[in-house]
N, C-alpha and C positions, 0 to 999 in steps of 0.2 A: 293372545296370551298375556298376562299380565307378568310385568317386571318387577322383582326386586331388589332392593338394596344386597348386597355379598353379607352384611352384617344378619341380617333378617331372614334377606329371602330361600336360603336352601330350606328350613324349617316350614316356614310358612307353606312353600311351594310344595312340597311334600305334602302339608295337609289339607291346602287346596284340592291338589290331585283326588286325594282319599275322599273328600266330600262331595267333589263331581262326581268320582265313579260309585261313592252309595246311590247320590243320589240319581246316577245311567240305571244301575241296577234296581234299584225298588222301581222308576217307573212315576207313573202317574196317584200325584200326591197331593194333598190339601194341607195347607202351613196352620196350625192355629199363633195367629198374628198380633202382635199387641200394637207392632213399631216402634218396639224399642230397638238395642241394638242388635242384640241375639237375633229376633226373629225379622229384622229388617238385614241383615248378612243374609239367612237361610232364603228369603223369598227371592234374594236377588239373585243366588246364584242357581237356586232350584228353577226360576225364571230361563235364566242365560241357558242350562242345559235342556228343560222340558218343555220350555217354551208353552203352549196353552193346557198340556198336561202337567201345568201347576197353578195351584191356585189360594188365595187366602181366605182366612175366615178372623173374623173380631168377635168376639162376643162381647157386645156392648152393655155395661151394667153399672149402677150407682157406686161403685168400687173402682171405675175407670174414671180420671179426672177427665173434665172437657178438651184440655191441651193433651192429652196421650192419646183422645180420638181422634182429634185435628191431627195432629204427626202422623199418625196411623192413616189413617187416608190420603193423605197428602203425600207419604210412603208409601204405598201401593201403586198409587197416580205414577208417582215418577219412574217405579221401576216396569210399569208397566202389567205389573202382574192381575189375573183379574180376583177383584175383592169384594168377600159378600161379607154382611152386616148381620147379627143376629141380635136382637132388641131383648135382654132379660132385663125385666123391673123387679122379679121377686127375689130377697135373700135369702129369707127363711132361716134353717138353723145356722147361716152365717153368722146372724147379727148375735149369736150366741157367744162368738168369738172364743172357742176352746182351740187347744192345741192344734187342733185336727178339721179348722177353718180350712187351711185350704186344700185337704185334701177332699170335704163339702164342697167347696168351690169347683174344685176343678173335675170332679165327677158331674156335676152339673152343667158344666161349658162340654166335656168331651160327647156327652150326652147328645146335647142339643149340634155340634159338629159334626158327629156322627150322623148322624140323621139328616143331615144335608150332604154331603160327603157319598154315603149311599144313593141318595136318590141322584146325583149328579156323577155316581158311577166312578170317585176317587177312592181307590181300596185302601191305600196309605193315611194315616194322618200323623203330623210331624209337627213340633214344637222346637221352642228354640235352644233347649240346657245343652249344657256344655262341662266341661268336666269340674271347672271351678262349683259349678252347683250341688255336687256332690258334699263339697265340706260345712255344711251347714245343715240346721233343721231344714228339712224340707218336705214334708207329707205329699204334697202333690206329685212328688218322683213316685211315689206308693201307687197313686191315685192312677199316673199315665200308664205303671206297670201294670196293673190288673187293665187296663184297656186298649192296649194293643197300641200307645203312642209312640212311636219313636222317633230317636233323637242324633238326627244327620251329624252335628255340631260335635256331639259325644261320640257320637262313633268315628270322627275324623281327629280325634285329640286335641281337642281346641279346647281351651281355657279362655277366660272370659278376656285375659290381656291380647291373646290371639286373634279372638275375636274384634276388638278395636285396632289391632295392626292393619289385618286383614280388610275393614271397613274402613280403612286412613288408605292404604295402599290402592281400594275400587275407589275413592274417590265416594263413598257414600253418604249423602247428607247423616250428619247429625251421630257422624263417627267421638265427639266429643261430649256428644249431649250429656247428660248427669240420668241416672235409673229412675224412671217412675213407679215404683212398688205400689200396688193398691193400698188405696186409702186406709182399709183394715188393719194394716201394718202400725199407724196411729195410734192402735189403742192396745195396753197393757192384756194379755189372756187373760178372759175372766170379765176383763170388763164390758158387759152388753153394748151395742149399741145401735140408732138408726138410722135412715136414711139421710137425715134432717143430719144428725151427726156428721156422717162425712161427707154433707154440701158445706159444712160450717169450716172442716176442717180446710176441704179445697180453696175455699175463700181466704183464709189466712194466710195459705201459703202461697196465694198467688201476691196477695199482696207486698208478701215478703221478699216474693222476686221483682214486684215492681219495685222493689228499692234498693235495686241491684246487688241482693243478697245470692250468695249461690251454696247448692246441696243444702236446700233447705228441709227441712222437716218440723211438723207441728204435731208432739206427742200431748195424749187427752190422758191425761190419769184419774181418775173417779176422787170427788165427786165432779170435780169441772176444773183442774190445774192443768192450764197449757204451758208445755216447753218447746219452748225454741230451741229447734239443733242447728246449727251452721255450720259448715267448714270454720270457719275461722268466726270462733263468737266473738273476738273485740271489736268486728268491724258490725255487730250490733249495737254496741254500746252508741255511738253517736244518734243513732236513731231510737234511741229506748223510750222514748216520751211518745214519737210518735208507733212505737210499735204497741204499748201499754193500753193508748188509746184505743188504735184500732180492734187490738183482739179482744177487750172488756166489752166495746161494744158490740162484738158478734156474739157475747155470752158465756166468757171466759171471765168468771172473776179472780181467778190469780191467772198470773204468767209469771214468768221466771225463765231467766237462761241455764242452757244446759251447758259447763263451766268446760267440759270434756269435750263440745264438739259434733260434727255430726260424723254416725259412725252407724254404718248397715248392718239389718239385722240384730240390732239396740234390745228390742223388746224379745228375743229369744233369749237372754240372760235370764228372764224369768222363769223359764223353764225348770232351773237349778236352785230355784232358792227356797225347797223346803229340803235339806237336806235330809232328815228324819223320813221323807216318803209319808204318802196317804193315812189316811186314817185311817183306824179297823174299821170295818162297814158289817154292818148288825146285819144277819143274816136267819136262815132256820133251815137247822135239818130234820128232814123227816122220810121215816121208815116204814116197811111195813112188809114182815115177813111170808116167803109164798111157798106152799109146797106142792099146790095141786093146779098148775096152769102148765100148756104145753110150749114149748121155747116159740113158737112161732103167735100164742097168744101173749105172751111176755115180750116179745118185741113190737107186738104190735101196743102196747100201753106204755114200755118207755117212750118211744117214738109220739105219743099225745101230751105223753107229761114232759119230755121237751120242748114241747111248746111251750109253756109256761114256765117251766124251772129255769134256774142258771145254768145249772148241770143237774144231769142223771145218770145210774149206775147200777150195775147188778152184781153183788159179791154172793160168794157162797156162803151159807148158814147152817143154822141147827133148827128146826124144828120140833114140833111136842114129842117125847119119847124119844128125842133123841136124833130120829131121822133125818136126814139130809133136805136143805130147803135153800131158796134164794133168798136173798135180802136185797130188797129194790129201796136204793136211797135217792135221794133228792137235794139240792139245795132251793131253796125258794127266798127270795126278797120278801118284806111286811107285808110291797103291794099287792105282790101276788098268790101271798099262801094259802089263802082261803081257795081259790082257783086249783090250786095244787092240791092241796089235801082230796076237794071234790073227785080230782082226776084217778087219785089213787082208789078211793071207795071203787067208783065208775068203772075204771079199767083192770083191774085187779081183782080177783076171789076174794081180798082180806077183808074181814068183818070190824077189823079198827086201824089206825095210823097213829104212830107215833109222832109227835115233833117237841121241837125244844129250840130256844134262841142259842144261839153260838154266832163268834165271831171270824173275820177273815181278811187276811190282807191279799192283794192281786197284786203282783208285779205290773206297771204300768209297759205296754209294749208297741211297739212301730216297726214297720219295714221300710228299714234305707235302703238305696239302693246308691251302690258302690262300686269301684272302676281296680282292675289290676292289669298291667302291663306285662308283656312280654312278646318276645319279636316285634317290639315296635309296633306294637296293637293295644288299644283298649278294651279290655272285654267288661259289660257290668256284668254283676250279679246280686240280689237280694237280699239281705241278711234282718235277719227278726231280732230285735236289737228291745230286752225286757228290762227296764228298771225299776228300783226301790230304794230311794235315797242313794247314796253314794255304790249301791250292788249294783254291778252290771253283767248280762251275760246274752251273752249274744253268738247266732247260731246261723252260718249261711244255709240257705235253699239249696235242698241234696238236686233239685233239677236242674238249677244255672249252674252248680260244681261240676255235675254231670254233662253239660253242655261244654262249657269252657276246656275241660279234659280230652277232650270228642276232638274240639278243633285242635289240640295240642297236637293231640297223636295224629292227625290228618298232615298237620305242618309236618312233624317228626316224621310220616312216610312221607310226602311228598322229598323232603331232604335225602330219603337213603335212595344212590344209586345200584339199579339195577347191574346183576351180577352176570 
């Protein structure tokens, strides 16, 4: 049993406990493992309880620097845990680099985890977040929710300083180490980019650590301005000639220091900086009045022309003389109206269709996923969380309210004594 300090240890030891017994209870589990510190805690102690019914998995990809897979394996080796490798060379709409990067990302690794995980008969797969991760953008919390990932660390109430007590107190290498966020993190949303891009970035910043620079970061802003982050930028200033040098020659024709520092999660301020919200986006409505289909022929031609529209819909109408008729409407994008209008001749009785340009704004939307307490428990739950410039409205998942309620009242009888 691990000891500690009066000042720390009742707190910690508490969530210790809570994380052994998730993880007694789930059973036999596959870590998806980077080794950093979150998921090098979770393998050690999912090790120490499961012993060969835990195991890790890397998904090794041009977004993972070379020094995060060396620790990573060298982290496994030492805890003893057994570690398989999965080799992804392709990014695809990664290198797109939209808001919603890693939640692409990380459907793609739990994919490919999954499917080794199965064949090697681990029903769990478990990742490393923790409750700190909740206060930030974070899409891949989305991404684990729709697939069944969960998260030991979160369900034991550990925050990410928890997590470094906790890995100071096992004695675990590299409980001090500084975060390695994938390279993508490098570039401004919006700005593309490729492979070649973040080997060039890796380069730089190794560099910056051989000259005993720490919390370093090398931001790419379009068309080619590199910034140096540091904990403490003065102590670039002595080496500025030779840092000038070296990054112009990797193909940086500006660099500049960043005067603020280094500070995580930098490039999600971009997030907020159109206040005004999206542009209207040119769309087309089109109609086309029905009176002689039977509802079960009617459902089956919106259900075709949803494939093609953005949306589809049946309101009630008027037709010739008065009588009663549906009105099947549509929205269709430029690319695909011509498709759409075809669908409507095709699947419908009408002898014409109407359409006409019109405009439309969408509230832009995500699902966080967020933590509330009580008895001394974490419960998450989902929340659809829609914006439009400075409008926000946001709406939990009637399931996970429904669930968290469940276990309330379960607590609540369990408390009442029998009469």
């Amino acid at each position: 049993m691990t000891e500690f300090t009066v000042a720390s240890g009742a707190v910690l030891r508490e969530k210790l406990d809570r994380l052994e017994a998730f993880l007694k209870e789930t059973g036999r589990t596959a870590i998806l493992f980077s080794g950093g510190l979150d998921s090098t805690l979770l393998a050690f102690v999912a090790f120490r309880i499961l012993g060969e019914d835990a195991a890790a998995i890397t998904v090794r990809s041009p977004l993972m620097t070379q020094q995060e897979f060396e620790e990573a394996s060298a982290g496994a080796a030492r805890i003893g845990i057994s570690h398989h490798v999965i080799e992804e060379s392709l990014l695809g709409e990664i290198t797109k680099n939209t808001p919603e990067r890693c939640y692409i990302c990380r459907k793609g690794r739990h994919a490919k985890a999954r499917l080794w995980a199965d064949k090697k008969k681990y029903p769990s797969l478990a990742d490393g977040a923790n409750l700190s991760d909740l206060d930030d953008f974070r899409p891949g919390m989305k991404a684990a929710g729709e697939d069944g990932i969960i998260h030991p660390l979160l369900e034991a109430g550990l925050t990410k300083e928890d997590v470094r007590a906790l890995s100071r107190h096992l004695e675990l290498p590299g409980w001090d180490r500084e975060s390695f966020p994938c390279l993508a993190t490098r570039f401004p949303y919006g700005a593309h980019f490729k492979k070649e891009d973040l080997a060039i970035v890796e380069k730089a910043e190794r560099y910056l650590r051989e000259l005993g620079l720490k919390k370093v970061r090398v931001r790419v802003y379009p068309p080619g301005a590199a910034v140096v982050e540091i904990s403490e930028p003065e102590m670039a200033w002595p080496h500025r000639e030779l840092i000038l040098d070296r990054l112009t020659k990797l193909g940086y024709p500006v660099v500049s220091l960043d005067l603020e520092g280094f500070v995580g999660g930098k490039m999600n301020r971009f997030l907020d900086c159109s206040p005004a919200g999206p542009a209207p986006e040119k769309v087309f409505q089109v109609e086309a009045t029905i009176d002689d289909m039977t509802g079960e022929e009617m459902g089956r031609a919106i259900e075709r022309i949803r494939e093609k529209a953005l949306e589809a819909n049946i309101i009630q109408g008027q037709g010739k003389k008065g009588r009663p008729a549906w009105i099947l409407q549509a929205l269709a994008s430029e690319a695909t109206l011509q498709n759409v209008l075809r669908l409507f001749l095709e699947e419908t009785s009408s002898l014409g269709v109407r359409f006409w340009p019109i405009q439309r704004i969408v509230m832009e939307r995500k699902t966080e996923t967020r933590t509330v307490l009580f008895d001394g428990r974490p419960h998450s739950f989902r929340v659809k969380v829609s914006r439009l410039g400075d409008l926000i409205k946001e709406k939990p998942e009637s399931d996970d309210v429904g669930r968290i309620e469940d276990s309330r009242r379960l607590k609540e009888s369990e408390n009442i004594d029998p009469e």
